[in-house]
VOGU-3710 file (C-alpha; in Angstrom, 3 decimals, decimal comma):
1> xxxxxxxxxx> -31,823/110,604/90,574  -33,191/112,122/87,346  -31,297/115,103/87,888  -27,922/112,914/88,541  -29,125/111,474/84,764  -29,775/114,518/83,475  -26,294/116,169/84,807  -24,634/113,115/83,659  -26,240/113,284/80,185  -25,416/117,126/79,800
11> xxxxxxxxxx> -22,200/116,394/80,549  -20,963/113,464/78,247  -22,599/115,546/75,014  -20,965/118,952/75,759  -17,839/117,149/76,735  -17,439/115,743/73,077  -17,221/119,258/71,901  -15,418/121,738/75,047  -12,281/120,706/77,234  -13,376/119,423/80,541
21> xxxxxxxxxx> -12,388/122,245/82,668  -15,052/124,659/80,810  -17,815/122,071/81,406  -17,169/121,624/84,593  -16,725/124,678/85,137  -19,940/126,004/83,214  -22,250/122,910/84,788  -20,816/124,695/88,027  -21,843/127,854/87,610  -25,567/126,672/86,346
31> xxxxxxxxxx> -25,741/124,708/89,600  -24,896/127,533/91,723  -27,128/129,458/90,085  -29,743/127,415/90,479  -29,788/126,148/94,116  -29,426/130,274/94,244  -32,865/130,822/92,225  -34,536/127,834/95,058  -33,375/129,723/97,551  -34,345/133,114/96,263
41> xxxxxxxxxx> -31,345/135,356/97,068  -31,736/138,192/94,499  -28,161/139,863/94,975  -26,158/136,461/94,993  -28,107/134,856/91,741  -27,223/138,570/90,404  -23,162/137,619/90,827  -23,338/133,912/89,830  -25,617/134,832/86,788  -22,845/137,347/85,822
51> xxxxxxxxxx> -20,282/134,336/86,334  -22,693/131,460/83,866  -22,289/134,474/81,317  -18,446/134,796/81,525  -18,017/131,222/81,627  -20,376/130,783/78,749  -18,737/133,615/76,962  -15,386/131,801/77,358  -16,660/128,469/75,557  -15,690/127,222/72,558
61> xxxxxxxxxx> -18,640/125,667/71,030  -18,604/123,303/67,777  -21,212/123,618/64,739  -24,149/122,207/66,438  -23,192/124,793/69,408  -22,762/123,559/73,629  -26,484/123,104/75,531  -26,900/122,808/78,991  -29,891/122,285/81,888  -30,297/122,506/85,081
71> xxxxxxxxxx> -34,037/122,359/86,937  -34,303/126,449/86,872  -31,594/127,326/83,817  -30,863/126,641/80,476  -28,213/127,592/78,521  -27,236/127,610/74,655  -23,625/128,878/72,968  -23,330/128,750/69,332  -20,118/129,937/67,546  -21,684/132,496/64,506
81> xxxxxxxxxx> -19,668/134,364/61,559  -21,392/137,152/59,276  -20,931/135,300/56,277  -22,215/132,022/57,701  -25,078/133,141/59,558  -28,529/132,680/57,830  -30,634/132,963/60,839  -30,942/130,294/64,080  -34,402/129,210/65,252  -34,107/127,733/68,979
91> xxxxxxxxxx> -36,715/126,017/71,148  -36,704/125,185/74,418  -36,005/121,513/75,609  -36,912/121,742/78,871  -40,489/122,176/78,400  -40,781/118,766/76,623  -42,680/116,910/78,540  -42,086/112,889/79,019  -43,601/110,791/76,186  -44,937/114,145/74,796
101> xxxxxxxxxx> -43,034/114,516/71,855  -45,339/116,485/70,265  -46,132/118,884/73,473  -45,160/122,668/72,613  -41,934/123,930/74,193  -42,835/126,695/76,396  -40,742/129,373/74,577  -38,614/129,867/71,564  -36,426/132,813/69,999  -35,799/133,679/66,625
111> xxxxxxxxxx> -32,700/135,685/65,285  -32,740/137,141/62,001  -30,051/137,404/59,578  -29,440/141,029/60,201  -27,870/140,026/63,504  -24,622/139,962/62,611  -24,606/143,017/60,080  -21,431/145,500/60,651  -19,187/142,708/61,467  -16,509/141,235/59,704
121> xxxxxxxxxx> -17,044/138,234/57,430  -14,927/135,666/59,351  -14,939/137,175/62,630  -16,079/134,958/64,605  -18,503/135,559/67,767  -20,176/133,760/70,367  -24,382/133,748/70,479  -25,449/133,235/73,967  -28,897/132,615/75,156  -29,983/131,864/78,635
131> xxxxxxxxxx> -33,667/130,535/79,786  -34,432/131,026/83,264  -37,534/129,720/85,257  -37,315/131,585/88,383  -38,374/135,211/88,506  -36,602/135,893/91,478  -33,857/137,497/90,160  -35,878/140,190/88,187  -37,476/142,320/90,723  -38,678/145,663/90,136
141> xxxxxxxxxx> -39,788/147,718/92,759  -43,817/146,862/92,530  -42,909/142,751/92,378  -43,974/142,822/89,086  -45,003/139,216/88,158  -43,854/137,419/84,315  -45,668/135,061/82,620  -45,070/131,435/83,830  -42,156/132,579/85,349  -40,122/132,630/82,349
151> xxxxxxxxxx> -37,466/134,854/81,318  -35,382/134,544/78,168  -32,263/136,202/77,667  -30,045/136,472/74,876  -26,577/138,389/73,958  -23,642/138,632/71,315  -19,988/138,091/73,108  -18,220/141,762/73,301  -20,739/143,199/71,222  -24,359/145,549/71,896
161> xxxxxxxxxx> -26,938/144,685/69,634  -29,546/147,732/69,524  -31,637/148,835/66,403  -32,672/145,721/64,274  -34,842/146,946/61,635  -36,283/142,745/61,541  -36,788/142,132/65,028  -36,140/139,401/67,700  -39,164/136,725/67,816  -39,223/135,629/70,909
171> xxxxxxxxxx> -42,594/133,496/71,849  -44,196/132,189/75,106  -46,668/129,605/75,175  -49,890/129,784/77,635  -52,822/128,743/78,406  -54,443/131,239/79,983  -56,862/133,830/77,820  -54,251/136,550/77,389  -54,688/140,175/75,423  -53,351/143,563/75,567
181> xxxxxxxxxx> -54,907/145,019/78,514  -53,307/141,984/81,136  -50,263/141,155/79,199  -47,113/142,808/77,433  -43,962/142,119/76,192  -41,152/143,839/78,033  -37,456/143,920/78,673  -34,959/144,051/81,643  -33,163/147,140/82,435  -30,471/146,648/84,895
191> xxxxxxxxxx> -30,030/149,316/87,767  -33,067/151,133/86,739  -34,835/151,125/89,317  -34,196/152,896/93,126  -33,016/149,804/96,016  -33,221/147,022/93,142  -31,318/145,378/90,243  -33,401/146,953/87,381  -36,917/147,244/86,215  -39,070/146,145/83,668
201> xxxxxxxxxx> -39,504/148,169/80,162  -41,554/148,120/76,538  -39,674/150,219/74,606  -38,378/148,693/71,673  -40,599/145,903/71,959  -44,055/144,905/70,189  -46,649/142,326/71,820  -48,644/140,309/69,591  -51,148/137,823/70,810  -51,913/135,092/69,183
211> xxxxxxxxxx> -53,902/132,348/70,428  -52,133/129,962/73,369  -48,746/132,282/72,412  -47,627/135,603/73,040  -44,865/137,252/70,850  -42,588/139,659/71,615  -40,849/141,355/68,885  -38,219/143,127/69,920  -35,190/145,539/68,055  -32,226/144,616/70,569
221> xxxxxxxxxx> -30,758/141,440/72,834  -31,071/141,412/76,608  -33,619/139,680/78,913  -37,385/139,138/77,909  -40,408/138,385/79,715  -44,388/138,958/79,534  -45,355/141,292/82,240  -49,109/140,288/83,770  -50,608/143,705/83,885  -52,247/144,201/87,357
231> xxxxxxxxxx> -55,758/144,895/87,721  -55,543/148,773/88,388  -53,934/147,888/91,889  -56,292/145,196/93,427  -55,216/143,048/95,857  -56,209/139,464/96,236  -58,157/139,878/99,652  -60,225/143,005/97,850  -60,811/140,786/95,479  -62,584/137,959/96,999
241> xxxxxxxxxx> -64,427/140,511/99,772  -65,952/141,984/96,131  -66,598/138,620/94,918  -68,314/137,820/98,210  -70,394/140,668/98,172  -71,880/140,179/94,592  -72,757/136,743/95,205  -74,360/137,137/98,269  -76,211/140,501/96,269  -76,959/138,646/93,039
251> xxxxxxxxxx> -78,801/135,345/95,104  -80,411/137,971/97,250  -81,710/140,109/94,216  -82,286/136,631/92,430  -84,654/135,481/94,778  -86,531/139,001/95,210  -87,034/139,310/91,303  -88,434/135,494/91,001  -90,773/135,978/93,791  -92,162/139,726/92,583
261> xxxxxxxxxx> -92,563/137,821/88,963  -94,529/135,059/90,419  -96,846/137,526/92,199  -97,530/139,251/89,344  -98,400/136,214/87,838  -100,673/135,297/90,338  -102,251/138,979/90,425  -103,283/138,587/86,537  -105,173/141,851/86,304  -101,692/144,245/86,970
271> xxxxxxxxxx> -100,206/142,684/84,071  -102,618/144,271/81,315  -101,210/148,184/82,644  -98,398/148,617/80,215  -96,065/150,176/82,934  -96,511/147,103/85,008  -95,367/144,714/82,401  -92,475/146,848/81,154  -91,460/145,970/85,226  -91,532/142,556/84,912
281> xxxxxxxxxx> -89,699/142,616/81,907  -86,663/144,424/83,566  -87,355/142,450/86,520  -86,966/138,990/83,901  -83,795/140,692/82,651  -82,282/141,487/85,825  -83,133/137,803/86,944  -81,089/136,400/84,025  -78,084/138,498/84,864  -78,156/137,614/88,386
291> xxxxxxxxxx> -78,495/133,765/87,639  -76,046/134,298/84,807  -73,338/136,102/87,409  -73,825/133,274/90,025  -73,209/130,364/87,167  -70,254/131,969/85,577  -67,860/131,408/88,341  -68,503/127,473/88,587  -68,851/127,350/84,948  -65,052/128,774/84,889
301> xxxxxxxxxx> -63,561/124,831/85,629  -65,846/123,231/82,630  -65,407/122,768/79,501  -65,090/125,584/76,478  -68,682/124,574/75,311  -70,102/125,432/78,669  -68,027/128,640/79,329  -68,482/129,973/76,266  -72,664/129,394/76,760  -72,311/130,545/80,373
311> xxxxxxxxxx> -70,444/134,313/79,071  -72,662/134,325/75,899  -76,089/134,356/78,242  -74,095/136,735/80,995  -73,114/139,446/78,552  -76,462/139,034/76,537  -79,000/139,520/79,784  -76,439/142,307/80,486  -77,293/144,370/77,044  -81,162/143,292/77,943
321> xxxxxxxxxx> -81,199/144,641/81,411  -78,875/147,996/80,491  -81,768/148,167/77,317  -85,319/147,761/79,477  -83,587/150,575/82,078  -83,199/152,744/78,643  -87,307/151,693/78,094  -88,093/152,881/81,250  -86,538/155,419/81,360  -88,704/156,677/77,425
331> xxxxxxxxxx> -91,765/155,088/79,066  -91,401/157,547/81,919  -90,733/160,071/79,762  -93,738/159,388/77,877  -95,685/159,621/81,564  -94,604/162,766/82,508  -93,530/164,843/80,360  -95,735/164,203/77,411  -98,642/163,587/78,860  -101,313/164,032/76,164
341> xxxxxxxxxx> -102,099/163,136/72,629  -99,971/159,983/72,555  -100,303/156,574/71,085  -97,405/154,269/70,131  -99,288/151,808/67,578  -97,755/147,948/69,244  -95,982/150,052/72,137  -95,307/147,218/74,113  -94,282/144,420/71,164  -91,354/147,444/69,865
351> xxxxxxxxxx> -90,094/147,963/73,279  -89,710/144,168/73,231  -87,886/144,090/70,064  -85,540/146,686/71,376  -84,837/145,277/74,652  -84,746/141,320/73,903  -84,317/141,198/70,281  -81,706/143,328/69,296  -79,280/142,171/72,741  -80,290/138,798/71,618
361> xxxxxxxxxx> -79,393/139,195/67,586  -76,299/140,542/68,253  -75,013/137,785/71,240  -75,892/134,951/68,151  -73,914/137,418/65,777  -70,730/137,012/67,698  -70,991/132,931/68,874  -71,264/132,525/65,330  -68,662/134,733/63,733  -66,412/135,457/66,826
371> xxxxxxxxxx> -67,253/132,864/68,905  -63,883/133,069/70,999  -65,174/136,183/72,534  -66,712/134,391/74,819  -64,558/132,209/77,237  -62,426/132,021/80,219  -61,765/135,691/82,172  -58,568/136,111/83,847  -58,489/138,777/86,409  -55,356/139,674/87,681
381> xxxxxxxxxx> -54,489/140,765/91,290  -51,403/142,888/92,550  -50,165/139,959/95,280  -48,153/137,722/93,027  -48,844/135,543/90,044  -52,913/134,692/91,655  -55,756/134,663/89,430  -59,376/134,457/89,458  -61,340/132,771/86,698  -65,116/133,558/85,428
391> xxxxxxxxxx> -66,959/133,015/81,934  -67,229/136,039/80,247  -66,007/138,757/77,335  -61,743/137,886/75,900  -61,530/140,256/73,848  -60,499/143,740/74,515  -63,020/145,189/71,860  -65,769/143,604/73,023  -65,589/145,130/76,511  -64,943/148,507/74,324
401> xxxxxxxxxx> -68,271/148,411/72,935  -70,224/146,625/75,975  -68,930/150,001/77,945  -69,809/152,031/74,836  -72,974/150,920/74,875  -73,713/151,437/78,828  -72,708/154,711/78,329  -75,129/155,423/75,852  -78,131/154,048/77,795  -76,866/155,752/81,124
411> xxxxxxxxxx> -76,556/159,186/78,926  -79,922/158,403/77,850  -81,349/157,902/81,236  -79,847/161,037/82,273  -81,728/163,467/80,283  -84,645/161,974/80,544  -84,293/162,479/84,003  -83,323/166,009/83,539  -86,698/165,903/81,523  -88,874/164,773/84,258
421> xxxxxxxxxx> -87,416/167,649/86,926  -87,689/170,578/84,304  -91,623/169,466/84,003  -91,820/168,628/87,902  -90,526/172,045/88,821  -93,240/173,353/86,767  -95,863/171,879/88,917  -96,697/174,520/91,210  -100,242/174,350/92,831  -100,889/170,517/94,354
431> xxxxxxxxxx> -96,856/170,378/95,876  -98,060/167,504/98,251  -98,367/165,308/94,964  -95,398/166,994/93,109  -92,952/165,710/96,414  -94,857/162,332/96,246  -93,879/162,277/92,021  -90,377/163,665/93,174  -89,721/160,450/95,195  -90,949/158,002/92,807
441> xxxxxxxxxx> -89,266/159,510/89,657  -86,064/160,219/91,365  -86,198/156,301/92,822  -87,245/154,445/90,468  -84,672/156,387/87,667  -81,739/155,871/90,023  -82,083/152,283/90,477  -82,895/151,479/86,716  -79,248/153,119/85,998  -77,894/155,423/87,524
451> xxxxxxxxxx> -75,937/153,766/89,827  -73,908/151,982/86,806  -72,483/155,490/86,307  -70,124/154,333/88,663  -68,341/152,573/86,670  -66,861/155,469/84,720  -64,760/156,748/87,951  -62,919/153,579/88,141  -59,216/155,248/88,428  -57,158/156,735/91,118
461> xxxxxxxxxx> -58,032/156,669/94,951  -61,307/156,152/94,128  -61,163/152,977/92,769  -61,451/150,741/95,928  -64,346/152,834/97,130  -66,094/152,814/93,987  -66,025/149,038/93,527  -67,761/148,876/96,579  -70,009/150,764/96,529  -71,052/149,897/92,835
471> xxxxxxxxxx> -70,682/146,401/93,246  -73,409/146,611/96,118  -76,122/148,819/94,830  -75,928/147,081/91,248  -76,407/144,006/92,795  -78,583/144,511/95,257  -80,830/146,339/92,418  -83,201/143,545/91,632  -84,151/143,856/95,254  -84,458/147,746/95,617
481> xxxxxxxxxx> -87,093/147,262/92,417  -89,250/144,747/93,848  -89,028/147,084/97,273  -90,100/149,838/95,086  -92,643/148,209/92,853  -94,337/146,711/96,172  -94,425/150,008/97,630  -95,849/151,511/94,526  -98,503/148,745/94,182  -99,747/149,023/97,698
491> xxxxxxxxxx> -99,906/152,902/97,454  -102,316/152,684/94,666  -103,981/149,829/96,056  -104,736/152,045/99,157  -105,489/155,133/97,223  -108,368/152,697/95,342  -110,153/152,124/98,845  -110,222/155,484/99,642  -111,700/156,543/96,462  -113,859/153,483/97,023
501> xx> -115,088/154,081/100,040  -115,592/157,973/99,446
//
């Protein structure tokens, strides 16, 4: 019934302006075309799209222009001279919802006056645009997937419009958290690609993102869309097998690091050895990135307040667990290689300012100047328009500098590694105890960092295997510490009783 209405409606105001036969005609074409887009024949919508545009193209439209709707399509003809033309701003009506009047249409298109530059003063020509809700037509060969589903396409009758110096503005309205690295502006190329219709291109066009919009400014008419960019290939059932396997490695390491922290509270005399409390400060920080992984999912559905706290405390026990595996890594440094004549006046205290102060200061620096850098995460998969939500970094800068800074710390942990074998290679005479330092140094360094390295081979065929393989030892790594830690502590506890006893 309200599409009878709606037909009905369409009709009796484009009848007051074109002869019968063209609106009947046109409403025909727009109705084959759309039981063709709910059916999702690509080659047929491809011939009775071609038709909509010839009968559109054939329309004589008055001063206001012809408009018609169907459930999938949308059409709009205005009649346009060169010396008449100051510009058109058009808005979609179909997005309007009921008793919203002030809801956002979900696109709109700009023309500016250089349109119709080159063409005679009174010659009169035809603007055409076309809104289509159905992706189905626009295939490329990877089953690319558009924003919303919405492609806007617009044309001058009998003419190619190519080279605006002021561009198209065509805008799409979201509201998803959008930027440049999952989203661009792109156009449709017809027969472009091998076995299809055409495939999907940026040239000539410029995305800017704006908040809840994306615009596309483009230098020529055809068909737009916003192109989700894929995440590097991922399918949806890698996805949720990776998702699996860090929750079920963050609750395990979780529940490992609160344990080892309670028994070092409980064993009171470990904690005044400096090495043993800069442990259980990388075991704290490690516990807060855990708990702040597992919360950041469920904290996805909430409110903006609650996301926003929930990515704030991820990313900052991040930067606090990447900065006590840098303070490890100098405290071992400090063990091993220079052994004598040193004393760090407040050792402990600066570490502490390093590690949770300066993570901390600079979390509270971005709530409060940049505070929508923390939010809602969209990650993308490669099986159709599917996404998975989590509370953390929005902005394509931030995750610039977070991987900046990981690089820094894992470069850092590197050499001082390379440190520690030059001086254990020196160690010729007791070789029992240089194998038994071998193992320790070489654990304890690989699980306070190395393993992040990882991350830097994410591209190519080794993608998949790498995400597995880091997503299980980095969060499984709270666990492999305590393992270690309780290995170390009964080792010396067991060396003590000998010496004891001797």
């Amino acid at each position: 019934m309200p599409t009878l209405l709606l037909t009905t409606l369409v009709l009796c105001l484009a009848g007051s302006v074109l002869p019968y036969e063209d609106v009947e005609t046109i409403q025909s074409c727009m109705q084959n075309l759309d039981e063709g887009l709910e059916q999702g024949s690509p080659q047929y919508n491809w011939d009775r799209l071609n038709q909509l545009e010839q009968a559109l193209a054939r329309s004589k439209p008055g001063k206001e222009g012809c408009h018609f709707q169907t459930n999938l399509v949308e059409a709009h003809v205005y009649s346009v001279t060169a010396d008449s033309f100051k510009g058109l701003n058009l808005s979609s009506s179909a997005a309007k919802n009921k008793g919203r009047s002030k809801a956002k249409p979900k696109h709109a298109i700009r023309f500016p006056v250089e349109l119709m530059q080159g063409i005679r003063a009174r010659e009169e020509h035809k603007l055409i645009c076309i809104y289509i809700h159905s992706p189905c037509i626009f295939l490329d060969e990877q089953n690319s997937s558009v924003l919303n589903n919405h492609i806007l396409g617009a044309f001058l009758q009998n003419r190619t419009v190519t080279g605006l110096r002021h561009p198209v503005e065509i805008q799409f309205w979201h509201n998803m958290v959008l930027d440049a690295s999952n989203a661009t502006c792109v156009f449709w190329v017809p027969g472009a690609g091998a076995g299809r219709a055409g495939s999907w291109s940026r040239e000539g066009c410029k995305t800017q993102h704006r908040e809840g919009t994306v615009v596309c400014l483009c230098s020529h008419l055809t068909y737009f869309a916003v192109l989700m960019i894929q995440a590097e290939n991922l399918s949806q059932p890698v996805l949720e097998s990776l998702t699996y396997i860090s929750t079920v490695g963050c609750s395990i390491s979780a529940a490992a690091t609160f344990c080892t922290l309670l028994l070092c509270c409980f064993f009171r005399r470990r904690l005044k050895d400096t090495t043993t409390r800069i442990h259980m400060n990388l075991l704290a920080a490690l516990f807060l990135l855990n708990g702040s992984f597992l919360l950041s999912k469920p904290l996805a559905s909430s409110t903006g307040g609650l996301c926003q706290a929930a990515a704030a405390l991820l990313h900052g026990s991040l930067l606090c667990s990447l900065a006590w595996m840098g303070a490890e890594a100098f405290h071992l440094y400090l063990l091993i290689v220079k052994v004598y004549n040193i004393y760090i006046q407040h050792y402990l205290l600066k570490l502490c300012l390093f590690a949770w102060g300066l993570p901390t200061l600079v979390v509270m620096a971005v709530l409060i100047f940049r505070g929508e850098t923390y939010g809602h995460h969209v990650i993308s998969t490669t099986d159709g328009y599917q996404n998975m939500n989590m509370c953390w970094l929005t902005s394509r800068l931030a995750h610039f500098v977070t991987f900046c800074y990981t690089g820094l710390i894992l470069l850092f942990n590197t050499l001082m590694l390379a440190a520690v074998v030059v001086m254990l290679r020196r160690i010729k005479r007791q070789k029992g105890q240089a194998r038994r330092d071998w193992a320790t140094v070489l654990g304890l360094t690989c699980l306070l960092g190395t393993t992040w390295g990882l991350a830097f081979f994410s591209f190519g065929v080794l993608l998949v295997p790498q995400l597995y393989l880091f997503t299980i030892l980095n969060s499984l790594q709270g666990l492999f510490i305590c393992l270690w830690y309780i290995t170390t502590y009964r080792r010396s506890r067991s060396s003590s009783d000998s010496s004891t006893s001797r």
